[in-house]
N, CA, C and O of each residue as an XYZ file, in Angstrom:
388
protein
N       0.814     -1.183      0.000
C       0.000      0.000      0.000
C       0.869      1.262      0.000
O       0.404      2.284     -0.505
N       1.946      1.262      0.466
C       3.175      2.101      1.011
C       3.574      2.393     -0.774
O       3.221      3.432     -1.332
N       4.153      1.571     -1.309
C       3.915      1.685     -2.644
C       3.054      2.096     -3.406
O       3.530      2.778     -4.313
N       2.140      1.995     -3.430
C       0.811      3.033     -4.433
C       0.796      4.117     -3.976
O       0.443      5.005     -4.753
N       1.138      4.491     -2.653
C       0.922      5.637     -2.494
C       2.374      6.922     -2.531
O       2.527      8.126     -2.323
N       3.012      5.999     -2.843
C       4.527      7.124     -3.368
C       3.989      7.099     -5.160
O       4.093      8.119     -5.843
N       3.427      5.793     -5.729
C       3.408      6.145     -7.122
C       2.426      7.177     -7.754
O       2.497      7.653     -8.886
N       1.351      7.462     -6.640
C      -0.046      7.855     -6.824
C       0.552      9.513     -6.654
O       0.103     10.269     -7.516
N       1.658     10.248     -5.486
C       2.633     10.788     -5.236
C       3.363     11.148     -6.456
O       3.003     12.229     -6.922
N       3.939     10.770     -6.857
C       4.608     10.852     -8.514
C       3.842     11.273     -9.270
O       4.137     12.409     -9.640
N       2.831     10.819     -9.754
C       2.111     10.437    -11.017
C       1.438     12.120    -10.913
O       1.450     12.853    -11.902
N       0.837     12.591     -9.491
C      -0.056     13.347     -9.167
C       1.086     14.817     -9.305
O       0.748     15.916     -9.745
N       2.448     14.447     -8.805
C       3.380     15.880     -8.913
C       4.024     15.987    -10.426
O       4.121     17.053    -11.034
N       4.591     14.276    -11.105
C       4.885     14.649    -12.308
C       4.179     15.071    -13.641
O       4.516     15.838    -14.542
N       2.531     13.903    -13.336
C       2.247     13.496    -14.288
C       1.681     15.245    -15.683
O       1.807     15.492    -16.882
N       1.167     15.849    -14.610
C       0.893     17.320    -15.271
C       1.866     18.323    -16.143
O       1.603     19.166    -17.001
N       3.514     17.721    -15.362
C       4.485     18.005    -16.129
C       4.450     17.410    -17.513
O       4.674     18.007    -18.566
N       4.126     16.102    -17.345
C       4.382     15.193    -18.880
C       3.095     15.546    -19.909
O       2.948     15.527    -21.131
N       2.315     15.852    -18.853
C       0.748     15.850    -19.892
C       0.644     17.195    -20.372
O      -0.485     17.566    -20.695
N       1.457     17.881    -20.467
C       0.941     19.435    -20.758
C       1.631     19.741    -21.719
O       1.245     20.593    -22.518
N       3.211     18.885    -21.888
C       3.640     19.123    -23.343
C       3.299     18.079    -24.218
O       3.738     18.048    -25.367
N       2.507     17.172    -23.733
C       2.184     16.339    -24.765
C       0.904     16.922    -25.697
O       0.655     16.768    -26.893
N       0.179     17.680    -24.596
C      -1.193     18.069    -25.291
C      -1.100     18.825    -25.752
O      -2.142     18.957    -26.395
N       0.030     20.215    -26.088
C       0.177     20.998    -26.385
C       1.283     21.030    -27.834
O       1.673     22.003    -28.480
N       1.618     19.349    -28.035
C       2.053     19.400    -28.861
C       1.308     18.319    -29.923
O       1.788     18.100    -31.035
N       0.207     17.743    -29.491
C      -0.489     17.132    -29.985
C      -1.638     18.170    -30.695
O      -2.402     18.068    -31.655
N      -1.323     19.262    -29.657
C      -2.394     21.136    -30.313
C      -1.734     21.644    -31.708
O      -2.050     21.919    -32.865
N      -0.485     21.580    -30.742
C       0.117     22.166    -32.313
C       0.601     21.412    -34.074
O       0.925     21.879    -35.166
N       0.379     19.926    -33.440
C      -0.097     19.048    -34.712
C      -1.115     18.995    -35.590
O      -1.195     18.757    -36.796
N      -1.980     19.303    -34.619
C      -3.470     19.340    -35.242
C      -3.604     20.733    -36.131
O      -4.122     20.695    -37.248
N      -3.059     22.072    -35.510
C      -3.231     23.119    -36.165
C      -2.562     23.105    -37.430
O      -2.965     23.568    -38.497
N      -1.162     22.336    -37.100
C      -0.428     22.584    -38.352
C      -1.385     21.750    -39.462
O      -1.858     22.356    -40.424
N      -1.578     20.635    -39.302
C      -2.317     19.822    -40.465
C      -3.977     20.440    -40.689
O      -4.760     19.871    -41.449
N      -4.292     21.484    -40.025
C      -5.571     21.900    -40.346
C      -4.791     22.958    -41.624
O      -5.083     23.005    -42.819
N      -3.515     23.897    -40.731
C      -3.422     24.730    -42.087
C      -2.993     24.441    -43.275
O      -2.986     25.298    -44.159
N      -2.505     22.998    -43.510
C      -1.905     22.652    -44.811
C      -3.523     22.001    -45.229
O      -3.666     21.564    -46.371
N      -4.511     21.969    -44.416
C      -5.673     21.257    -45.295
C      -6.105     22.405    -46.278
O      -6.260     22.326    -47.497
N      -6.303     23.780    -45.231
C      -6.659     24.942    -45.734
C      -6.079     25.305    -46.578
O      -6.718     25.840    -47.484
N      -4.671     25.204    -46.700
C      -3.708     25.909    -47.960
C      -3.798     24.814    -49.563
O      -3.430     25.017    -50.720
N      -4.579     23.468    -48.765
C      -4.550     22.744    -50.056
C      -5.877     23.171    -50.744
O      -5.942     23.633    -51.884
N      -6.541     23.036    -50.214
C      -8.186     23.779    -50.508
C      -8.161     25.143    -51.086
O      -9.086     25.542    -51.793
N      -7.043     25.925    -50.781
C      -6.921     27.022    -51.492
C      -6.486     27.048    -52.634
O      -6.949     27.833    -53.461
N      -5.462     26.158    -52.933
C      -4.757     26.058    -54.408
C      -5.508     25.270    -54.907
O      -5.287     25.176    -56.114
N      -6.507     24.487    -54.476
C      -7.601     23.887    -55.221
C      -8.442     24.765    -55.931
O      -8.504     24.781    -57.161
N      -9.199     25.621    -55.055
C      -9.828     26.801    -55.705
C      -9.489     27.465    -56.658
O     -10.155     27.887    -57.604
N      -7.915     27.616    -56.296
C      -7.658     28.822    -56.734
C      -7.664     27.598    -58.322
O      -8.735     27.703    -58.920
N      -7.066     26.969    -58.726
C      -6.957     25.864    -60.231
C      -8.515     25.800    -60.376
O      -9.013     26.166    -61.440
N      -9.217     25.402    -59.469
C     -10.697     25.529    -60.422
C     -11.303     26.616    -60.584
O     -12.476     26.333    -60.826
N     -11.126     27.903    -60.585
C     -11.315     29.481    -61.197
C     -10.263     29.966    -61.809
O     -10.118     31.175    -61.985
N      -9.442     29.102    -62.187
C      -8.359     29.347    -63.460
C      -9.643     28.554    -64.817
O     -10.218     28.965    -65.826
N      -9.579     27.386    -64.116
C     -10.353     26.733    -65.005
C     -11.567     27.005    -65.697
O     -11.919     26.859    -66.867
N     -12.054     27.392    -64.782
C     -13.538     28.372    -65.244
C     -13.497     29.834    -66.186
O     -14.308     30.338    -66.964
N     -12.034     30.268    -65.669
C     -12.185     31.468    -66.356
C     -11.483     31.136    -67.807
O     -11.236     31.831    -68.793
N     -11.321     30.037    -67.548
C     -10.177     29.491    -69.126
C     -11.502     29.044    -70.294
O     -11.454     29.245    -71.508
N     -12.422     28.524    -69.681
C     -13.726     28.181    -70.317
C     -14.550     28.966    -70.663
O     -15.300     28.759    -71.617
N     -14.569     30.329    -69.739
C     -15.274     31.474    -70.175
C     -14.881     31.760    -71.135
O     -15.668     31.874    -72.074
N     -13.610     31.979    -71.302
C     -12.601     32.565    -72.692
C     -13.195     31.812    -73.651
O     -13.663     32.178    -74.729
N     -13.162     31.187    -73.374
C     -13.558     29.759    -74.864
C     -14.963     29.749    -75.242
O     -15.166     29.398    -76.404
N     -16.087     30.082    -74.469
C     -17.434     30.227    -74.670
C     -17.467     31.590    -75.440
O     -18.049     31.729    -76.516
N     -16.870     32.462    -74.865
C     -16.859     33.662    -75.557
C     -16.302     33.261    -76.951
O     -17.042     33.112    -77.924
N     -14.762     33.073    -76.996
C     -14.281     32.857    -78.330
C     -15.611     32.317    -79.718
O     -15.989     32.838    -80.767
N     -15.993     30.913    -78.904
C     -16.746     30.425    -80.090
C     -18.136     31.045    -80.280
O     -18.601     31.031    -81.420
N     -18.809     31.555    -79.336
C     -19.558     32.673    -79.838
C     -19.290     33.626    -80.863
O     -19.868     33.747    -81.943
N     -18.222     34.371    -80.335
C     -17.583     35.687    -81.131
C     -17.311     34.404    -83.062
O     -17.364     34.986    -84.146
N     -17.136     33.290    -83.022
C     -17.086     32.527    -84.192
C     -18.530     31.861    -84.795
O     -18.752     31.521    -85.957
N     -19.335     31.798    -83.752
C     -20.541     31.386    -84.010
C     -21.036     32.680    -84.940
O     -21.484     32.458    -86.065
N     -20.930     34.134    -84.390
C     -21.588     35.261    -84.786
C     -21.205     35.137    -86.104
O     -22.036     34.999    -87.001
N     -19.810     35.182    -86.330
C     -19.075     35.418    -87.767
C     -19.981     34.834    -88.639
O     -20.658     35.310    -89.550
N     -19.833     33.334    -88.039
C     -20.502     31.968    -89.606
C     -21.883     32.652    -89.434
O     -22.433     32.788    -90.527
N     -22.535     33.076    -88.496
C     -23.753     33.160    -88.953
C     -23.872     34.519    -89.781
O     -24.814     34.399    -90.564
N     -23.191     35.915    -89.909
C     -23.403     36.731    -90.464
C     -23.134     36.810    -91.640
O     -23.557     37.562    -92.518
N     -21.855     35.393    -91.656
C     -21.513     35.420    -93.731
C     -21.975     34.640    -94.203
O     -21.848     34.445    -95.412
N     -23.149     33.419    -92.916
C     -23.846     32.930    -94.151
C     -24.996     33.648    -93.738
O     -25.738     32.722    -93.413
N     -25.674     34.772    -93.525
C     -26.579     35.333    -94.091
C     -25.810     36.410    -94.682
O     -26.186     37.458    -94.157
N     -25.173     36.559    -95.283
C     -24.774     37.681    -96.409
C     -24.868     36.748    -97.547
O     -25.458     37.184    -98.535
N     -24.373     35.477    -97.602
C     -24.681     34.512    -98.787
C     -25.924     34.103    -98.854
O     -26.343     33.888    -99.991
N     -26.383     33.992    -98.291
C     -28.814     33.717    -98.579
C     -28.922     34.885    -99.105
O     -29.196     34.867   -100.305
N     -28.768     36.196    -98.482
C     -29.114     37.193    -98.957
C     -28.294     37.809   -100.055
O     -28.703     38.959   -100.217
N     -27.161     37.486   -101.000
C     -26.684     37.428   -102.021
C     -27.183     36.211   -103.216
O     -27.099     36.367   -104.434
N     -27.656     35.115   -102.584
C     -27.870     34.170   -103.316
C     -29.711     34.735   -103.736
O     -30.215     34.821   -104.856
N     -30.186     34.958   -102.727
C     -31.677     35.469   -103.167
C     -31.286     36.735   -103.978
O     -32.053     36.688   -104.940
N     -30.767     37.474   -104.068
C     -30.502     38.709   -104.877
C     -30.332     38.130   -105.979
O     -31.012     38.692   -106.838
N     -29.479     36.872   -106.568
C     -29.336     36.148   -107.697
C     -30.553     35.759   -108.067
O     -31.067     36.122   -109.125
N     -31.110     34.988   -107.223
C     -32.527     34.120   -107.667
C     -32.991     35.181   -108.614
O     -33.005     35.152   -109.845
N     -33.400     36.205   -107.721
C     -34.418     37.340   -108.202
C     -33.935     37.883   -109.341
O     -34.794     38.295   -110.120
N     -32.510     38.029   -109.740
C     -32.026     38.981   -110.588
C     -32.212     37.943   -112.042
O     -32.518     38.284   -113.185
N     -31.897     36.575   -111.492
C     -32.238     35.243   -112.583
C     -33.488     35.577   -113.035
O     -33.682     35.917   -114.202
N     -34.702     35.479   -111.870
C     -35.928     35.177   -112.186
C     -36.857     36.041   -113.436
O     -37.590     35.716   -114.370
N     -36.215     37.637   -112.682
C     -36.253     39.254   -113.755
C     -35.901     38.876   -115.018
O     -36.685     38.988   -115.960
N     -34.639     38.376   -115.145
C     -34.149     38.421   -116.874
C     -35.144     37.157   -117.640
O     -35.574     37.246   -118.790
N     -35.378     36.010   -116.727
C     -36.387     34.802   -117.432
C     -37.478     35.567   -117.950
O     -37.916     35.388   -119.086
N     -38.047     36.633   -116.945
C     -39.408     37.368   -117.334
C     -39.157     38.273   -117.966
O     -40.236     38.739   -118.332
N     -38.053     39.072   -118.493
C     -37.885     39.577   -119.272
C     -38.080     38.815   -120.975
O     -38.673     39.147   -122.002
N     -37.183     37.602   -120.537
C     -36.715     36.902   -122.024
C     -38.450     36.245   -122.200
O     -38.578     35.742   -123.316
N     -39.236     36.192   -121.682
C     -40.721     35.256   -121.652
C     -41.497     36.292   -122.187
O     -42.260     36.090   -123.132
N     -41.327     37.648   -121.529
C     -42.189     38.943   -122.523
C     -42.068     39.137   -124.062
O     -43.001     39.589   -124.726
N     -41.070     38.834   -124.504
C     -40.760     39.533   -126.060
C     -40.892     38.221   -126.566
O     -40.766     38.010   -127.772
């Protein structure tokens, strides 16, 4: 009994010594690996709004190409109907006389 109670003695004067840098470095483990979670999550972000804005570019681009094809092929309908008509005039011309 004389024994438990020198270890109970120890445990009770050292043990707060041992437990306070353990927890405090088991604190500062945890923080560090929270901020490398955070800093990975950031360069994550930050690559997927590269990405997004790389796609914007590109939606725009093929728009700005969509507009083109569509304005020169309506300059060609509307050149090709100018033909029709200009065809159709001279037939009704050549059908009068």
């Amino acid at each position: 009994m004389g024994d438990l109670i020198g270890l109970v003695a120890v445990v009770l004067i050292f043990g707060p010594a041992l437990v306070i840098p353990l927890v405090a470095m088991t604190q500062k483990h945890r923080k560090e690996m929270l901020m490398l979670e955070l800093e990975k999550r950031r360069q994550s972000n930050e690559e997927v709004l590269k990405q997004i804005e790389a796609l914007r570019r590109e939606i725009a681009e093929l728009r700005e190409t969509t507009t083109q094809y569509d304005m020169s092929l309506q300059a060609n309908l509307e050149n090709l109907q100018a033909r029709v008509r200009a065809l159709e005039e001279s037939q009704n011309q050549v059908v009068r006389y």
